[in-house]
mmCIF entry with sequence, helices, sheets and N, C-alpha, C, O atoms, coordinates in Angstrom:
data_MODEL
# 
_entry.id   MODEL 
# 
_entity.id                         1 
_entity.type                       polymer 
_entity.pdbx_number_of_molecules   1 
# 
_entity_poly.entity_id                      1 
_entity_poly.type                           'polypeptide(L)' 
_entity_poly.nstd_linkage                   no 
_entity_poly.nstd_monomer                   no 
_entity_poly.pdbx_seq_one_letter_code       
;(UNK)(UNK)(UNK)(UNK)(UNK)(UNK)(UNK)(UNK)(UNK)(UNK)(UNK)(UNK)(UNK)(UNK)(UNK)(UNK)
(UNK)(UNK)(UNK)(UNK)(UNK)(UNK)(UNK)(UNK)(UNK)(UNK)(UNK)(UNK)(UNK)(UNK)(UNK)(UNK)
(UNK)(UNK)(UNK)(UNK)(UNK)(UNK)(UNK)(UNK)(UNK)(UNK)(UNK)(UNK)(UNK)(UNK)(UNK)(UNK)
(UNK)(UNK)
;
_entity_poly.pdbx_seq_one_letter_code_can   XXXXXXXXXXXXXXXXXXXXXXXXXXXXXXXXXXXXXXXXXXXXXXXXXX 
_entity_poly.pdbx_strand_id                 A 
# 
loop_
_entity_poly_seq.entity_id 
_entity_poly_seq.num 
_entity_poly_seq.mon_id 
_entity_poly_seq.hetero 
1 1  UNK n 
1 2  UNK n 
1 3  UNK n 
1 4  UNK n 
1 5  UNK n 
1 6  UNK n 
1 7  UNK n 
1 8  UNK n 
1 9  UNK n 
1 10 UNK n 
1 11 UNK n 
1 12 UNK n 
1 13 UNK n 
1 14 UNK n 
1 15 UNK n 
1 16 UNK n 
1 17 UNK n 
1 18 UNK n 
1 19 UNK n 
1 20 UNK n 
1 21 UNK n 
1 22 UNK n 
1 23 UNK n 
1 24 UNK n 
1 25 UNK n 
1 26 UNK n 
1 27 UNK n 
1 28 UNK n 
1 29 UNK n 
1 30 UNK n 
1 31 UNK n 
1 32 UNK n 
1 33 UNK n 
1 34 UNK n 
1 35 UNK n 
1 36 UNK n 
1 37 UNK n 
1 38 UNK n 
1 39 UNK n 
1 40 UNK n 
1 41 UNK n 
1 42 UNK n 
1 43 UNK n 
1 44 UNK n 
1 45 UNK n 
1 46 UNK n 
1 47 UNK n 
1 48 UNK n 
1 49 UNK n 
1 50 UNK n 
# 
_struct_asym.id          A 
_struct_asym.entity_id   1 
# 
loop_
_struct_conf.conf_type_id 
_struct_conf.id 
_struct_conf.pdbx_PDB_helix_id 
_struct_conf.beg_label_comp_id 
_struct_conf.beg_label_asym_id 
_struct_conf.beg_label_seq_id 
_struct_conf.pdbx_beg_PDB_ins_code 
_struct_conf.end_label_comp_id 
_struct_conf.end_label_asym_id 
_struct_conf.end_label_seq_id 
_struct_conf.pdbx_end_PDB_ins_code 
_struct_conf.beg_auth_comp_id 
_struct_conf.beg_auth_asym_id 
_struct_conf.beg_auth_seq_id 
_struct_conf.end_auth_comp_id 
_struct_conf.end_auth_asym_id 
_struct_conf.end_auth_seq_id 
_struct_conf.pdbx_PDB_helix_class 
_struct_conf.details 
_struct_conf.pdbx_PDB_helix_length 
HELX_P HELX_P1 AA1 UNK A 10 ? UNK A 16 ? UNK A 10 UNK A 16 1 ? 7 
HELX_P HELX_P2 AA2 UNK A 30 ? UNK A 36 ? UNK A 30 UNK A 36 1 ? 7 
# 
_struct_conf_type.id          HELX_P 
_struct_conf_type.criteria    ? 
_struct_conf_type.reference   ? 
# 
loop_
_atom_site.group_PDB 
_atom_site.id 
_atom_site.type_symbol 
_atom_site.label_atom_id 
_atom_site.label_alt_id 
_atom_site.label_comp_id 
_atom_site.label_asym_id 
_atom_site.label_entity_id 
_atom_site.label_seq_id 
_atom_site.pdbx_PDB_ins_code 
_atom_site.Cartn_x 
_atom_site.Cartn_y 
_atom_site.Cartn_z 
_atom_site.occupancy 
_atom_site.B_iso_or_equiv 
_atom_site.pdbx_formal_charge 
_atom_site.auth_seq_id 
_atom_site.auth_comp_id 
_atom_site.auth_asym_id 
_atom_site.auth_atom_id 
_atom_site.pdbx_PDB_model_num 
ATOM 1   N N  . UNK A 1 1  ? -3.880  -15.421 -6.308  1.00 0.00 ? 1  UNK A N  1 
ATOM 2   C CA . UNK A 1 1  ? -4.379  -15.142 -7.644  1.00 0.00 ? 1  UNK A CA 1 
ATOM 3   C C  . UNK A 1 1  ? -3.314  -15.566 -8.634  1.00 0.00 ? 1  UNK A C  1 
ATOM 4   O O  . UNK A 1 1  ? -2.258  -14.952 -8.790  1.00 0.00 ? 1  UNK A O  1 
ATOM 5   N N  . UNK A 1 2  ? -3.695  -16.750 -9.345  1.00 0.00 ? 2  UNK A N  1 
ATOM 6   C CA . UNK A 1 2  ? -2.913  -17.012 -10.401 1.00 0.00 ? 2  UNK A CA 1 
ATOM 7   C C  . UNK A 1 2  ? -2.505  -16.467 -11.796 1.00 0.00 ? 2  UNK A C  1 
ATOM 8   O O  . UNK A 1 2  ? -1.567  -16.770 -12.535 1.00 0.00 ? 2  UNK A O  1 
ATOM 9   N N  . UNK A 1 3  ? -3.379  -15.682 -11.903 1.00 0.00 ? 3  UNK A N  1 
ATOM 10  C CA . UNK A 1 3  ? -3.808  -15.434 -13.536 1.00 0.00 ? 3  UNK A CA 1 
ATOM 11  C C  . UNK A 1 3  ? -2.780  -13.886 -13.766 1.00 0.00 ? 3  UNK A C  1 
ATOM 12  O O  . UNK A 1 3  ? -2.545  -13.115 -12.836 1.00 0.00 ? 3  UNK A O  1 
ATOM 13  N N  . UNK A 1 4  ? -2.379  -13.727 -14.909 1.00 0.00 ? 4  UNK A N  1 
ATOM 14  C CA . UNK A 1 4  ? -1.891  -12.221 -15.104 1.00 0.00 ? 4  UNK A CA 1 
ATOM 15  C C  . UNK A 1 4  ? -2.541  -11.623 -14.636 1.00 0.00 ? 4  UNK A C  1 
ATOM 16  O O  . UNK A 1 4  ? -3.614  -12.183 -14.413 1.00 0.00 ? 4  UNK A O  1 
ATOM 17  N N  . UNK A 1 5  ? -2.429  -9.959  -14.090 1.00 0.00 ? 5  UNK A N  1 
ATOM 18  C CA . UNK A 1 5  ? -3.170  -8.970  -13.977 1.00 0.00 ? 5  UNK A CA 1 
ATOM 19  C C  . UNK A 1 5  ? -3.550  -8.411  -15.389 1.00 0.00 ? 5  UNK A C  1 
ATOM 20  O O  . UNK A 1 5  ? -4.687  -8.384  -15.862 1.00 0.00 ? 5  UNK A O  1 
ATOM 21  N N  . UNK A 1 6  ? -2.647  -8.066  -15.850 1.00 0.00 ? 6  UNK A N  1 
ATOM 22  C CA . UNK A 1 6  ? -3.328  -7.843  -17.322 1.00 0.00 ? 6  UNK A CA 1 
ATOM 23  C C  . UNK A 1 6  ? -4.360  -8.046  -18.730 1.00 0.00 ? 6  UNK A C  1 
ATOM 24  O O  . UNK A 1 6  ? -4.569  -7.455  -19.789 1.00 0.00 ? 6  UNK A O  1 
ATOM 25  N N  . UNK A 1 7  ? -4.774  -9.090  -18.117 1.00 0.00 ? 7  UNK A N  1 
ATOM 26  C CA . UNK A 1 7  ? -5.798  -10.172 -18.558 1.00 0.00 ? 7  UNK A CA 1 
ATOM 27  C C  . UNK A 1 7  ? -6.966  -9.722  -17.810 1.00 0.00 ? 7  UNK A C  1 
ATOM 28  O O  . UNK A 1 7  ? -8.034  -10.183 -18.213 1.00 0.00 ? 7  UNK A O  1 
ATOM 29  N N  . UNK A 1 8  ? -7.008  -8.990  -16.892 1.00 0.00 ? 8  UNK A N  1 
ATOM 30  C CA . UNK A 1 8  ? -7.881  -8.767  -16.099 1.00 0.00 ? 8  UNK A CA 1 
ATOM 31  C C  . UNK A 1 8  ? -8.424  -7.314  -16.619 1.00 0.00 ? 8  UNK A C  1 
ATOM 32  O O  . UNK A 1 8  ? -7.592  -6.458  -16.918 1.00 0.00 ? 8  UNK A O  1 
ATOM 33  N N  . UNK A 1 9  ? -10.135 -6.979  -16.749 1.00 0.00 ? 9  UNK A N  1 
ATOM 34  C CA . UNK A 1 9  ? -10.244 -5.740  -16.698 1.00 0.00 ? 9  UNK A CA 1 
ATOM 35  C C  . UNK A 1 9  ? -10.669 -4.803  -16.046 1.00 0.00 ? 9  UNK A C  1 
ATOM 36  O O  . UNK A 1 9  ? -10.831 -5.279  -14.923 1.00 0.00 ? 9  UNK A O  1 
ATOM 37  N N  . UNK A 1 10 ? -11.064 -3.383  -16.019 1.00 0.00 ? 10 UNK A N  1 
ATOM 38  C CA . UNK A 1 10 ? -11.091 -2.754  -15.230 1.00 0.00 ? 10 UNK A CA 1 
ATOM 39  C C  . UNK A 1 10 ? -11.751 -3.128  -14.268 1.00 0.00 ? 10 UNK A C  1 
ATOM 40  O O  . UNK A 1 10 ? -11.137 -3.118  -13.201 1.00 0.00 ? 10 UNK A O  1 
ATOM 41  N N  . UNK A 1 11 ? -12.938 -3.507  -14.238 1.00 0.00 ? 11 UNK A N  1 
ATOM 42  C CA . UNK A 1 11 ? -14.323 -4.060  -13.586 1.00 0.00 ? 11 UNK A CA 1 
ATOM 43  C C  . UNK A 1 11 ? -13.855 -5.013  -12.326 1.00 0.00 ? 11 UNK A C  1 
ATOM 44  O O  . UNK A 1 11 ? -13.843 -4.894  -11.101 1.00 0.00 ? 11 UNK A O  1 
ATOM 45  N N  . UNK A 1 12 ? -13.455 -6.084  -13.338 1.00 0.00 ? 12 UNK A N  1 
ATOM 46  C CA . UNK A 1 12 ? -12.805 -7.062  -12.327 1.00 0.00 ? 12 UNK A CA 1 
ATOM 47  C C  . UNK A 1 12 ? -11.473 -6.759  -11.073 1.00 0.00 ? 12 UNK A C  1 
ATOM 48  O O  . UNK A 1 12 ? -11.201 -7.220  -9.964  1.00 0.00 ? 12 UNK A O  1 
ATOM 49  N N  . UNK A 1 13 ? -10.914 -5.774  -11.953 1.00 0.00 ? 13 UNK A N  1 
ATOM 50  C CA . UNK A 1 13 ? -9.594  -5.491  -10.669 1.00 0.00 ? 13 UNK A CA 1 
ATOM 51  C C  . UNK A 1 13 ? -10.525 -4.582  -9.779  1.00 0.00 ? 13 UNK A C  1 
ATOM 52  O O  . UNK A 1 13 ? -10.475 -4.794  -8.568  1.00 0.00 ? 13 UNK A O  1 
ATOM 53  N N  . UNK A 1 14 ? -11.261 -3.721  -10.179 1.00 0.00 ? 14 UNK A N  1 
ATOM 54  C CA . UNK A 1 14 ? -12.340 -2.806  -8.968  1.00 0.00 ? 14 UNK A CA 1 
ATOM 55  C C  . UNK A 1 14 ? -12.878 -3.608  -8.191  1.00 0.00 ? 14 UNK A C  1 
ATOM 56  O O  . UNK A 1 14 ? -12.707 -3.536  -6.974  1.00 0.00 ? 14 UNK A O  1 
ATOM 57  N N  . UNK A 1 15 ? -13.899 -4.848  -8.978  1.00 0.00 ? 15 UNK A N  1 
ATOM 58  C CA . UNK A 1 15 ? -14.627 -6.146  -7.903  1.00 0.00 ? 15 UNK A CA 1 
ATOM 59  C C  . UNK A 1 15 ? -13.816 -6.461  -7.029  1.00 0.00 ? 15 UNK A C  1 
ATOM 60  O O  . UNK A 1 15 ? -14.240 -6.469  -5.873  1.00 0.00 ? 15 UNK A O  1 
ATOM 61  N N  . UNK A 1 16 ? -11.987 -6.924  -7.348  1.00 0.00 ? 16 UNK A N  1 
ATOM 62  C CA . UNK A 1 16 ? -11.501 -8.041  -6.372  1.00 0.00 ? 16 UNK A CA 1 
ATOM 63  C C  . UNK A 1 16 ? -10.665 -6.201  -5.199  1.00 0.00 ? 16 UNK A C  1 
ATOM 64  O O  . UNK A 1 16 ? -10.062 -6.248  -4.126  1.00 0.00 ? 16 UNK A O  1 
ATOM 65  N N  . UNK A 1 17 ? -10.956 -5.161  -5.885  1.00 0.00 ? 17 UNK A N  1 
ATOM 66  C CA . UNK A 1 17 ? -11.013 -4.332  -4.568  1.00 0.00 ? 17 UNK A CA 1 
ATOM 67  C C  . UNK A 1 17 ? -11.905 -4.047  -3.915  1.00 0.00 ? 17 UNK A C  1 
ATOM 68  O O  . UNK A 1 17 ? -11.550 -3.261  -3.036  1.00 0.00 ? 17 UNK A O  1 
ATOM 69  N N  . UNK A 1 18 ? -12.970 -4.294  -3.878  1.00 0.00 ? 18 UNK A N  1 
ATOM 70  C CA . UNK A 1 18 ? -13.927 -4.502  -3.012  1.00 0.00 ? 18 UNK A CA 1 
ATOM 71  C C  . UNK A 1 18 ? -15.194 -3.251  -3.627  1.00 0.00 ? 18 UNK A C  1 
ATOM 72  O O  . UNK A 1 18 ? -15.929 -2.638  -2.853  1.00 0.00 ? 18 UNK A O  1 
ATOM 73  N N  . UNK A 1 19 ? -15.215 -3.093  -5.014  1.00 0.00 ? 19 UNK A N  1 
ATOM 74  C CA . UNK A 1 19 ? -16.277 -2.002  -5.567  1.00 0.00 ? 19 UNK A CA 1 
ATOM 75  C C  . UNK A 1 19 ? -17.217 -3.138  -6.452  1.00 0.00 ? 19 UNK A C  1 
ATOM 76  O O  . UNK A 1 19 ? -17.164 -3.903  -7.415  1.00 0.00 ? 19 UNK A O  1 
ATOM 77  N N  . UNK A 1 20 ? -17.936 -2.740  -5.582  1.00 0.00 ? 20 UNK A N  1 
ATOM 78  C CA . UNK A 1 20 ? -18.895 -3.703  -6.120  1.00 0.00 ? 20 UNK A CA 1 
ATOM 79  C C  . UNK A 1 20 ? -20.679 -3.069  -6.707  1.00 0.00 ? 20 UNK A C  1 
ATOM 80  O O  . UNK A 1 20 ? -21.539 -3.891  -7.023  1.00 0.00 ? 20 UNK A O  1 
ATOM 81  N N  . UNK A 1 21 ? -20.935 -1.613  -6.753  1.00 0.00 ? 21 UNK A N  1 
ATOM 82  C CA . UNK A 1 21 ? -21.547 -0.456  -6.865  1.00 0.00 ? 21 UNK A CA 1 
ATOM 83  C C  . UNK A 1 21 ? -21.826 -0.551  -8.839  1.00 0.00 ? 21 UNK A C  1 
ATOM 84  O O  . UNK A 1 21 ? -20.910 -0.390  -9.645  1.00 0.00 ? 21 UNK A O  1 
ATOM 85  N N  . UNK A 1 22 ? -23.201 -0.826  -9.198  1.00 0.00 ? 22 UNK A N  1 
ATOM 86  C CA . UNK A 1 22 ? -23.402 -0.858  -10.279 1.00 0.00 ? 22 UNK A CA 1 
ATOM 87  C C  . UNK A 1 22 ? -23.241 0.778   -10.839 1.00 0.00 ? 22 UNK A C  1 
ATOM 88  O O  . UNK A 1 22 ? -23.602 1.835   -10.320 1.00 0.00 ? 22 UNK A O  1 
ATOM 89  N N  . UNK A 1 23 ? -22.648 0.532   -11.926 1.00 0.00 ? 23 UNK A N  1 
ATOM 90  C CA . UNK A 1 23 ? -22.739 2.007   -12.660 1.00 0.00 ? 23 UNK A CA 1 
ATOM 91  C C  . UNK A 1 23 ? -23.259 2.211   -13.562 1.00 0.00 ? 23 UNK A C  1 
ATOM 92  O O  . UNK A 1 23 ? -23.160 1.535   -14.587 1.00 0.00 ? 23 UNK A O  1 
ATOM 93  N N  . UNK A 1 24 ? -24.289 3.684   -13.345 1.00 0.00 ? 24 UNK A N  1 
ATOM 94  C CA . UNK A 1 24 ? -25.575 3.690   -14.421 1.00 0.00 ? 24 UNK A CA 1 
ATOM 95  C C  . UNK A 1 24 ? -25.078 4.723   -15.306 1.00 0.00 ? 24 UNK A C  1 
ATOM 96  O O  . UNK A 1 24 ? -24.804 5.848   -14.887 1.00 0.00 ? 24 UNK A O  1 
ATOM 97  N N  . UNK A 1 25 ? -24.935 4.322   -16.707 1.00 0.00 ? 25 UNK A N  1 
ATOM 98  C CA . UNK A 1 25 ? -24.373 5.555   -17.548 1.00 0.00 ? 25 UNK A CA 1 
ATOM 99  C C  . UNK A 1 25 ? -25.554 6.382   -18.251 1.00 0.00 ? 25 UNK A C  1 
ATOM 100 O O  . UNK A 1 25 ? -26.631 6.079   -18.765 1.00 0.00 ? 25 UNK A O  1 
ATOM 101 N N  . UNK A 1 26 ? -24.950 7.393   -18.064 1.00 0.00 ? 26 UNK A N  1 
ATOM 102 C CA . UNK A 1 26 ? -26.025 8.417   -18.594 1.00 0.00 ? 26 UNK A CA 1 
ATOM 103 C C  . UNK A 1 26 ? -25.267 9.043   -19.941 1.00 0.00 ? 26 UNK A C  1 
ATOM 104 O O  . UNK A 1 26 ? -24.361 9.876   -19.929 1.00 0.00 ? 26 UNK A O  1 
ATOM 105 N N  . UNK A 1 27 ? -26.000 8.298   -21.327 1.00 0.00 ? 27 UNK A N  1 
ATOM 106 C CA . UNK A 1 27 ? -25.407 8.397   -22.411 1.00 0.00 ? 27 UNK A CA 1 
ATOM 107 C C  . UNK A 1 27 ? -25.526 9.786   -22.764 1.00 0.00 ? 27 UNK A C  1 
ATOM 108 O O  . UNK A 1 27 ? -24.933 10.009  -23.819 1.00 0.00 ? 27 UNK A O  1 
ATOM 109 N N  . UNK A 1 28 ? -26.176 10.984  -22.178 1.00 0.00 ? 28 UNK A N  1 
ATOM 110 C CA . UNK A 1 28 ? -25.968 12.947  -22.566 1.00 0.00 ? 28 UNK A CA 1 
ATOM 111 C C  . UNK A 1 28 ? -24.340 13.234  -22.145 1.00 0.00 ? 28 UNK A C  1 
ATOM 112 O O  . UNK A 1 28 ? -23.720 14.213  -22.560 1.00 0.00 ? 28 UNK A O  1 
ATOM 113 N N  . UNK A 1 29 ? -23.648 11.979  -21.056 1.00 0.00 ? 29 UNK A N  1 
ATOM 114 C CA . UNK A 1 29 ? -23.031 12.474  -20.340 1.00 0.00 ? 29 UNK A CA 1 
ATOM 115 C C  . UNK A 1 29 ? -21.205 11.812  -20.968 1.00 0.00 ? 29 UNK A C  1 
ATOM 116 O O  . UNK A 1 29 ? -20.579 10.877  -20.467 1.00 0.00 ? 29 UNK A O  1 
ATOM 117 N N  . UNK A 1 30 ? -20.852 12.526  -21.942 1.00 0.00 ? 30 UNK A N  1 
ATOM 118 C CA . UNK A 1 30 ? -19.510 12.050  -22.473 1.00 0.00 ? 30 UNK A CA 1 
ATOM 119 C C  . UNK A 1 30 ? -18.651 11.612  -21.592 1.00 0.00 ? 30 UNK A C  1 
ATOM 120 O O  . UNK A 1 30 ? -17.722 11.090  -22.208 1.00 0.00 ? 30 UNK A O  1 
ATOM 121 N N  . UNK A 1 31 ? -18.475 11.556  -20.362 1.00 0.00 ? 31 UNK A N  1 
ATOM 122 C CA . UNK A 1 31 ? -17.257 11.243  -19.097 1.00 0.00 ? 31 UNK A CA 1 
ATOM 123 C C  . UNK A 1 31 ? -18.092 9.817   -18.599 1.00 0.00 ? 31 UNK A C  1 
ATOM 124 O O  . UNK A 1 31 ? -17.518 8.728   -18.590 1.00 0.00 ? 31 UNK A O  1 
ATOM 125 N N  . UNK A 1 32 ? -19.360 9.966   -18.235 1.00 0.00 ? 32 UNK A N  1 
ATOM 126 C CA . UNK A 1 32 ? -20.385 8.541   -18.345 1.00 0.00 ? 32 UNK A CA 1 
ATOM 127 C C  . UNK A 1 32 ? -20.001 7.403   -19.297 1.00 0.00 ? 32 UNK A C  1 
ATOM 128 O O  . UNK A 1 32 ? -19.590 6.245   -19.224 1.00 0.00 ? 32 UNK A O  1 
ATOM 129 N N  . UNK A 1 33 ? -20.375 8.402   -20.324 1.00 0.00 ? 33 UNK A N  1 
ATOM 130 C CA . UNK A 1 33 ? -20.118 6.965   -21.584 1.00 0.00 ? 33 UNK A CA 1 
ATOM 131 C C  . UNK A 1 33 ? -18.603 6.770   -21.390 1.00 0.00 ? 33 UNK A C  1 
ATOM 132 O O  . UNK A 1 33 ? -18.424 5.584   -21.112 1.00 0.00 ? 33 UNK A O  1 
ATOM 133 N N  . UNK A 1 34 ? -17.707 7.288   -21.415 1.00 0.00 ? 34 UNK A N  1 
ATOM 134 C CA . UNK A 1 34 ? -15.925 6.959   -21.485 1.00 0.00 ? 34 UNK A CA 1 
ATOM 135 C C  . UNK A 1 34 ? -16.049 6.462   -20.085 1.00 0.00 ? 34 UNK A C  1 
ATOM 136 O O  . UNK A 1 34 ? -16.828 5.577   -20.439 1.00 0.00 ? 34 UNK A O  1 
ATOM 137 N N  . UNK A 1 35 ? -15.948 6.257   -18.724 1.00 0.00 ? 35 UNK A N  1 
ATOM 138 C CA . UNK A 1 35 ? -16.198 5.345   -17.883 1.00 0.00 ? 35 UNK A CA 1 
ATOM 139 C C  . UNK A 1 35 ? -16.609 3.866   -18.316 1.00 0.00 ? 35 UNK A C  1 
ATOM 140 O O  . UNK A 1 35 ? -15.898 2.884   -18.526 1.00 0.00 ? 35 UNK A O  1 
ATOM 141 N N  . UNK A 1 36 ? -18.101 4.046   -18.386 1.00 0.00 ? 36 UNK A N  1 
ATOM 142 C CA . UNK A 1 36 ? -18.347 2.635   -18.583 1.00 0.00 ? 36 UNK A CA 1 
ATOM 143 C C  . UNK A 1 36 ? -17.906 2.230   -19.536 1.00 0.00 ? 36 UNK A C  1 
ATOM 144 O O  . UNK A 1 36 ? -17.847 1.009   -19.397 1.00 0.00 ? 36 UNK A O  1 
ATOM 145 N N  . UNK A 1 37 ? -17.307 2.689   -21.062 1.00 0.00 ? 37 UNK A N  1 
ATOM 146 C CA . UNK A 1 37 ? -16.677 1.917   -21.818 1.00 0.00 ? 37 UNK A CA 1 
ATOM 147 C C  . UNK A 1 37 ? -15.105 1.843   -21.440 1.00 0.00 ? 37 UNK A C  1 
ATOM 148 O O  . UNK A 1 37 ? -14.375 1.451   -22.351 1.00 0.00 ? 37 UNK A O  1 
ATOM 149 N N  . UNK A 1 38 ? -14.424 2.209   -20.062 1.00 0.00 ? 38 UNK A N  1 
ATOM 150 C CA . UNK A 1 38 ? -13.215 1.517   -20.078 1.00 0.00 ? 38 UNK A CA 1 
ATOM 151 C C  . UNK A 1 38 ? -13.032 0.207   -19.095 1.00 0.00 ? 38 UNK A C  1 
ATOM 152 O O  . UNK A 1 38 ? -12.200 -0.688  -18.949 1.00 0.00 ? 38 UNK A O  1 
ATOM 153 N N  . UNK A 1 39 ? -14.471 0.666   -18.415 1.00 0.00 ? 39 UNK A N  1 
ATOM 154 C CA . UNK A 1 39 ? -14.523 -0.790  -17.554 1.00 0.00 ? 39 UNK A CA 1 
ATOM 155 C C  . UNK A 1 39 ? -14.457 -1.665  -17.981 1.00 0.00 ? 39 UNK A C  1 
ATOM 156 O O  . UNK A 1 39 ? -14.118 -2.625  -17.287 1.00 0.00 ? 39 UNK A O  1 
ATOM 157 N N  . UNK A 1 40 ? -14.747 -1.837  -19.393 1.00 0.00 ? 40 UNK A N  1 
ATOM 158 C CA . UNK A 1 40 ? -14.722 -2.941  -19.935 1.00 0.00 ? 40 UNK A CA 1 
ATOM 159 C C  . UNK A 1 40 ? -13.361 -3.709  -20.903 1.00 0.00 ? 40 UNK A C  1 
ATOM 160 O O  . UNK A 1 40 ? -13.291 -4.696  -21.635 1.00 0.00 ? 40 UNK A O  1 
ATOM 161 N N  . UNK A 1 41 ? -12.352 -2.608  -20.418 1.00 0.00 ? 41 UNK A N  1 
ATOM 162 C CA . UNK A 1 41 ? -11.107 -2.986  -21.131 1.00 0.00 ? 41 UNK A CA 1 
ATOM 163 C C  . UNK A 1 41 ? -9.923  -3.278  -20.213 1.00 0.00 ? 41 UNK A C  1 
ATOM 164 O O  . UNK A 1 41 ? -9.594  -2.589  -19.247 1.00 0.00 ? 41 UNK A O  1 
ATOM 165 N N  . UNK A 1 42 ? -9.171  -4.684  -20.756 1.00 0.00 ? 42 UNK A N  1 
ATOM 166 C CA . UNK A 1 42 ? -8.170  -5.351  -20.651 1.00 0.00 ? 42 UNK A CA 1 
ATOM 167 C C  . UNK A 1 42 ? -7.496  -4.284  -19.813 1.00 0.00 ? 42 UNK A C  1 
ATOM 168 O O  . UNK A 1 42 ? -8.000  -3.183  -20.032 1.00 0.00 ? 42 UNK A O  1 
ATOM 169 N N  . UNK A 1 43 ? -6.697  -4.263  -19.086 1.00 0.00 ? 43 UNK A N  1 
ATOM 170 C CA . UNK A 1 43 ? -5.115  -3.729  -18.643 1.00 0.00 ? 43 UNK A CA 1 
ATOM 171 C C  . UNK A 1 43 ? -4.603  -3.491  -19.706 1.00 0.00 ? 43 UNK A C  1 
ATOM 172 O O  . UNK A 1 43 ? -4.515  -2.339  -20.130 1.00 0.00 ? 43 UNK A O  1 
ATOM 173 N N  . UNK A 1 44 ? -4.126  -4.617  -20.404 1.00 0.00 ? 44 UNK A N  1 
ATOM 174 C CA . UNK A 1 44 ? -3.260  -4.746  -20.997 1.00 0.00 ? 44 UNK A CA 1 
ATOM 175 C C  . UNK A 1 44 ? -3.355  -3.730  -22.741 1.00 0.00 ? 44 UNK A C  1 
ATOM 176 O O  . UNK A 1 44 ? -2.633  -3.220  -23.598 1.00 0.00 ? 44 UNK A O  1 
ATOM 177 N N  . UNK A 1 45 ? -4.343  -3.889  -22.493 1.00 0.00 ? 45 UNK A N  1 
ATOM 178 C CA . UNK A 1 45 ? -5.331  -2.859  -23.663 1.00 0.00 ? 45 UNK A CA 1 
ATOM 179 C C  . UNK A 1 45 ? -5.258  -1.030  -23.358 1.00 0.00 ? 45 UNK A C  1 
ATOM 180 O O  . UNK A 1 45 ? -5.456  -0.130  -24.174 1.00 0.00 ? 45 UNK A O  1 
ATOM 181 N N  . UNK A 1 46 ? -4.988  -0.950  -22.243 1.00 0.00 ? 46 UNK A N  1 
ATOM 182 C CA . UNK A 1 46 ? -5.090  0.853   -21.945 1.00 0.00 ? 46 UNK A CA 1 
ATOM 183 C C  . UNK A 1 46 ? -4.222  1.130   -22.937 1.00 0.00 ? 46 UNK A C  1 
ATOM 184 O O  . UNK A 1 46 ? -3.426  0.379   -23.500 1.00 0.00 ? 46 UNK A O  1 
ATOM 185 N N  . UNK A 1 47 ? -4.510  2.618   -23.150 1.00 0.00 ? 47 UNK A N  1 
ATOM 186 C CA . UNK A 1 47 ? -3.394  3.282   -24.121 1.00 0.00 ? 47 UNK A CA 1 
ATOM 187 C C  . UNK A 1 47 ? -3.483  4.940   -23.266 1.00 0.00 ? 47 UNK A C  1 
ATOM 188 O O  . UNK A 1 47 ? -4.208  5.299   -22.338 1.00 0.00 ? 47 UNK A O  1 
ATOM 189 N N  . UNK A 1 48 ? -2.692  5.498   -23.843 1.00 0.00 ? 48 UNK A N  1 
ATOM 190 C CA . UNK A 1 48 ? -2.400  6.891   -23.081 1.00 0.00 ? 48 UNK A CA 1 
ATOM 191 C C  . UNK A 1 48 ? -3.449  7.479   -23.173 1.00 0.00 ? 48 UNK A C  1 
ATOM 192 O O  . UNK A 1 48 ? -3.626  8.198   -22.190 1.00 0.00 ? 48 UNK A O  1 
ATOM 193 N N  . UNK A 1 49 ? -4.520  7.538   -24.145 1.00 0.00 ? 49 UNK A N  1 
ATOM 194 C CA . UNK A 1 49 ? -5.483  8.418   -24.423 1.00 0.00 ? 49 UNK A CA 1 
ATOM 195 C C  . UNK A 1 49 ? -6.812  7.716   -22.791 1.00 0.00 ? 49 UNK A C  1 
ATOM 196 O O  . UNK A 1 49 ? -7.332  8.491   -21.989 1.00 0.00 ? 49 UNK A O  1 
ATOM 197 N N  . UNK A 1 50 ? -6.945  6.660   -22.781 1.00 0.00 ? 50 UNK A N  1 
ATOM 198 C CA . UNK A 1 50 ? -7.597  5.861   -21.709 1.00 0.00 ? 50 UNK A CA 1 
ATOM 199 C C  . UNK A 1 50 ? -7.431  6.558   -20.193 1.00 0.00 ? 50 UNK A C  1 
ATOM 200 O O  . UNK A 1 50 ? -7.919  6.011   -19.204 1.00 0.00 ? 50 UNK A O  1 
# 
C-alpha cells in the first residue's frame, strides 16, 4: 500500500480489514448517526471529540 494512511477513511481502513458489513443508520439513534458520520472521515481529520 502506497498511499498515506491518513488520507484514508474510516470505511476504507475497516474494508482493507476485512469489514465489509453495510451499516444501516437509524437516524432516532444519536450513536447511529455519530457512527456513520465518522466513517466518512479522513484519519487525518479525527479530533478528540471523534
Amino acid at each position: 500500500m502506497g498511499e498515506d494512511i491518513s488520507e484514508l477513511t474510516i470505511d476504507e481502513v475497516s474494508k482493507l480489514e476485512g469489514f465489509t458489513e453495510d451499516v444501516e443508520v437509524d437516524e432516532e439513534v444519536p450513536l447511529s448517526v455519530w457512527y456513520n458520520s465518522i466513517q466518512k472521515k479522513k484519519i487525518k481529520n479525527l479530533n478528540h471529540g471523534d
